[in-house]
N, C-alpha and C positions, 0 to 999 in steps of 0.2 A: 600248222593249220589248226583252226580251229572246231574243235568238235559239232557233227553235226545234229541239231535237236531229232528226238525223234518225230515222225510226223506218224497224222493221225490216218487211221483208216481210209476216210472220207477228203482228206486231201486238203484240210481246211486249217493243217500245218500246228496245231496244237496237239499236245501229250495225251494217249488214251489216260483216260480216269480211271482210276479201279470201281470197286464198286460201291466200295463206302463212299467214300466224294460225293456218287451218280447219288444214294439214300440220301445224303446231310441236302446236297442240293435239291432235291426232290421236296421233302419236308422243308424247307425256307421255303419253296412257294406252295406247297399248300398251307403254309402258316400266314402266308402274304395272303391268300386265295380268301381265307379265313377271316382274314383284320377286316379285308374290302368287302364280303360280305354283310361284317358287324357295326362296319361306318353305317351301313346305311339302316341298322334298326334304333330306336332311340334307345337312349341309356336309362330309360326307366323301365322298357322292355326288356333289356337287358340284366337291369336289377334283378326283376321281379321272374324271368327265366333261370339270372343266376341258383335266387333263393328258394325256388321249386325244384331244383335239381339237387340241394345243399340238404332239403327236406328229404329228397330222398332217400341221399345218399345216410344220412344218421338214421333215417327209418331203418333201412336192408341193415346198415351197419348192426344195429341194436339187435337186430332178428337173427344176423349171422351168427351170433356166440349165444342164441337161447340156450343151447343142448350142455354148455358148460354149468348145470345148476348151481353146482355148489360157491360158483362166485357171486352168485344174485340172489340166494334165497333168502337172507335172512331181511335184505333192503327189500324185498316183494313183500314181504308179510309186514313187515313195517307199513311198508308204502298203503298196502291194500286195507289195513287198517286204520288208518288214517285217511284213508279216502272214503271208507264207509261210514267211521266217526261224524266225518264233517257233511257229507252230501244225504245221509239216509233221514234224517227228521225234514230239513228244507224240500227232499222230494214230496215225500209225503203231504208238507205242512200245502208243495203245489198241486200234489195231485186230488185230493178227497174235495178241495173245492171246483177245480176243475171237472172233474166227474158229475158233480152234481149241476154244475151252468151245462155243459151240456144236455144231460139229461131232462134239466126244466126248461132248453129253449126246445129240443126234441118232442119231449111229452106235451107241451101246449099245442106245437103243429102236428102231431101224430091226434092228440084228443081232436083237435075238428076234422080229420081226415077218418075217425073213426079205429083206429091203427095203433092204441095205446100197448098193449100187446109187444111190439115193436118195437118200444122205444130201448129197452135193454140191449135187442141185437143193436142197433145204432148206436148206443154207445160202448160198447165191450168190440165191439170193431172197430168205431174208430182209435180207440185206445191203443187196441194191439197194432192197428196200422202202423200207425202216424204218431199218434200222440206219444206213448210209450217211448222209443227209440230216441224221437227229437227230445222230449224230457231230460231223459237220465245222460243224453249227449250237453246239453246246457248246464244242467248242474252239476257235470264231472270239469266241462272245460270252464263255468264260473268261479267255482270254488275249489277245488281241489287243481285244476289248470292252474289258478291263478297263483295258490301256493308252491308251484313246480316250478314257475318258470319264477318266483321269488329266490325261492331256494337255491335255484342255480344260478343266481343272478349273483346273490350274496357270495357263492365260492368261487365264483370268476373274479368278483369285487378282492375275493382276499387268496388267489392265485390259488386255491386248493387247484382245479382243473392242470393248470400249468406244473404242477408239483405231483400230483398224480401221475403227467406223460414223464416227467422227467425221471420217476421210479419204475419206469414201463408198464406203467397201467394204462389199460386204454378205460378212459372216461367216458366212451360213451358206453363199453357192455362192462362196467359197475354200475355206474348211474341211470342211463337212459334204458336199458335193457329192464332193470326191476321195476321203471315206472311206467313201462309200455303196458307188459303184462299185466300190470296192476289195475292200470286204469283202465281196459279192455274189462279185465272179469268182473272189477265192482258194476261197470258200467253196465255191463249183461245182466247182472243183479239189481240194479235201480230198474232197469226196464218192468222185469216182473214187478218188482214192487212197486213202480207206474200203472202197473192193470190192476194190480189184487186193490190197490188206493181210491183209485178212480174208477173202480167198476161199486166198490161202496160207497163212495160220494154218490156216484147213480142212483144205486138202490137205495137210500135213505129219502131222495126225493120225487122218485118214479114211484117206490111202493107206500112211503108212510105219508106222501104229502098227495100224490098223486092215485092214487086210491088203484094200485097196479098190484096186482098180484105177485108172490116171490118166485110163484113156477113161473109163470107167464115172462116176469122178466127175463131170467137165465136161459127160459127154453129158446125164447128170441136171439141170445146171443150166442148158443150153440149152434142152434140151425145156419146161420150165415158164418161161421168161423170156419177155418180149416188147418189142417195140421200143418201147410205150406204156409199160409198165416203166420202163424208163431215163429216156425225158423226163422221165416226172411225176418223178421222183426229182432229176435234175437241175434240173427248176423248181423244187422246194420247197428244195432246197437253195441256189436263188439268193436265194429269198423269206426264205429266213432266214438268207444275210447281211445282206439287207436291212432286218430287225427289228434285228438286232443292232448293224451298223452305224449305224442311225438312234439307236434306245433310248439305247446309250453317247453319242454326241455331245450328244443331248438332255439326258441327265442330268449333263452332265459343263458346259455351255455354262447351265445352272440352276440349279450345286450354290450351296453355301452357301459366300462369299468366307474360307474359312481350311482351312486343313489337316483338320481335323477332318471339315467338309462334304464336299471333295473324297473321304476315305476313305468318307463314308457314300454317296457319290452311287456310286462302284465299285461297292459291294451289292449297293445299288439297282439298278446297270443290271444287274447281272447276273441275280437274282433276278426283275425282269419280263423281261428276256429269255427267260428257260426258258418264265417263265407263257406269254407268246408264241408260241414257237416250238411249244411241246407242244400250245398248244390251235389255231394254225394246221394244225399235222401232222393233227391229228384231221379237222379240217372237209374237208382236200384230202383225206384217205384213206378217208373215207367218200361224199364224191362220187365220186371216182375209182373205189370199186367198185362203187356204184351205176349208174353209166355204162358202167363195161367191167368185168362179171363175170368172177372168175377163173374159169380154165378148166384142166385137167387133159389 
C-alpha cells in the first residue's frame, strides 16, 4: 500500500507549512502588494521619490561616522578652506551693493513718509532675515557646490569611489562627511559676513548720500532686531550648507561616467539646490513667525 500524505488541519488535504514557507510566502505578496501599488504611480514620481530618499539616505549616512574625527579632519580643513577661498570676495563683491539698493529704495519712501530715521532698522532686518541666509546659501551651492559635485564627478569618472569600496572604505564618511561639515560652517560664516557687508553698503548711502545720522541709523536697526533674530538666521544658514553640501556630492558620486554627465550633474546640483534651500526658507520663516510674532 501506498503511503498516506499527511493531511492538513483544516481538511483541505495539503502538508502543514512550517513556518518559514508561511514568512517566504507572506513576503511574495506583500512584494506583489507593493509592484500593484507602484504600477499605478508614474515613473517620474517614482524617479524623483526614489532620489529623495537616496538624498537622504547619504545625508544620515555622512552624519552617522561625524564622531570618527580622525578619518575626516584633515579633508574638512581643506574643504573649508577652499570654500572660503572661493565664495568670501563674491559674497561681499554681492552683498555691499545690495545693502546700499536697499537702503536708497527704503530712504527715498521713508524721506516722504517723514521716517528717515528708520531706514537703517529696514535694512539691517531685512538682511538678518532673509537676505543674509539665502545669500551665503546661493554662493556656497554656486561656487563652491559646483566644484563638489565636479570633484566627485571626476573620481567616479576614474573609479576612485569604486576602488575606495573595494579597500573598505566607505566613500561617503571620507568624502561626503568632510564636505558636509564644511560647507555648513563656512556657510554660517558667509551669513554674518552678509550683515556686516550689507549693513555698510546701507550706511554709506543712508548716512553720507542721504543726510542720516550714524546713531539714528544703527539705533533703528537695534530697536527692531532680536536675539531670536540672529539664531534663526544662523540655523537656516547652517541648514542650507547642509542642502547644498549634501545635493552636490550626491549628484556629483551618481553623475553619468563621462565628461558630458559630470557637466549636467553641476546643473543639476545647482538648480535643486535653490529648489531646496528657497522652499526650506519658506517653511522656517513661516513657523518662526507663527511662534514669535514680530513686534514693533
Amino acid at each position: 500500500m501506498r503511503p498516506v500524505p499527511p493531511r492538513s488541519p483544516d481538511g483541505t488535504g495539503r502538508a502543514p507549512r512550517d513556518g518559514s514557507e508561511a514568512t517566504t510566502e507572506a513576503t511574495i505578496e506583500a512584494r506583489e502588494v507593493d509592484a500593484m501599488a507602484l504600477a499605478h504611480v508614474p515613473r517620474r514620481v517614482q524617479g524623483l521619490l526614489g532620489e529623495v530618499g537616496e538624498l537622504f539616505v547619504i545625508a544620515l549616512e555622512a552624519a552617522r561616522r561625524t564622531w570618527d574625527v580622525r578619518t575626516w579632519w584633515w579633508e574638512f580643513v581643506e574643504q573649508a578652506w577652499f570654500l572660503a577661498r572661493v565664495t568670501s570676495v563674491p559674497v561681499i563683491l554681492v552683498s555691499l551693493p545690495l545693502g546700499a539698493t536697499v537702503a536708497l529704495q527704503v530712504g527715498q519712501l521713508a524721506a516722504q513718509l517723514g521716517a528717515q530715521s528708520a531706514t537703517g532698522g529696514a535694512v539691517v532686518v531685512g538682511l538678518v532675515r532673509e537676505v543674509a541666509p539665502i545669500a551665503a546659501a546661493l554662493i556656497i551651492a554656486g561656487a563652491g557646490g559646483a566644484a563638489m559635485t565636479a570633484d566627485m564627478g571626476a573620481r567616479r569618472i576614474r573609479d576612485e569611489l569604486a576602488a575606495m569600496e573595494t579597500m573598505s572604505v566607505n566613500p561617503v564618511h571620507r568624502l561626503v562627511t568632510p564636505r558636509l561639515w564644511a560647507g555648513s560652517l563656512v556657510s554660517t560664516l558667509l551669513a554674518s559676513l552678509v550683515i556686516v557687508a550689507g549693513a555698510a553698503g546701507g550706511f554709506v548711502f543712508n548716512v553720507l548720500l542721504q543726510d542720516v545720522t550714524p546713531g539714528a541709523y544703527f539705533d533703528g536697526a537695534v530697536s527692531l532686531l532680536h536675539t531670536s533674530d540672529l539664531v534663526v538666521t544662523l540655523l537656516k544658514a547652517w541648514l542650507f550648507g547642509v542642502i547644498a553640501s549634501v545635493v552636490a556630492c550626491y549628484m556629483g558620486m551618481n553623475c553619468a561616467a563621462s565628461p558630458v554627465g559630470v557637466g549636467r550633474a553641476v546643473n543639476r546640483a545647482i538648480v535643486v539646490a535653490f529648489m531646496l534651500v528657497f522652499a526650506l526658507n519658506y517653511v522656517i520663516t513661516t513657523v518662526y513667525f507663527v511662534a514669535f510674532p514680530p513686534r514693533i
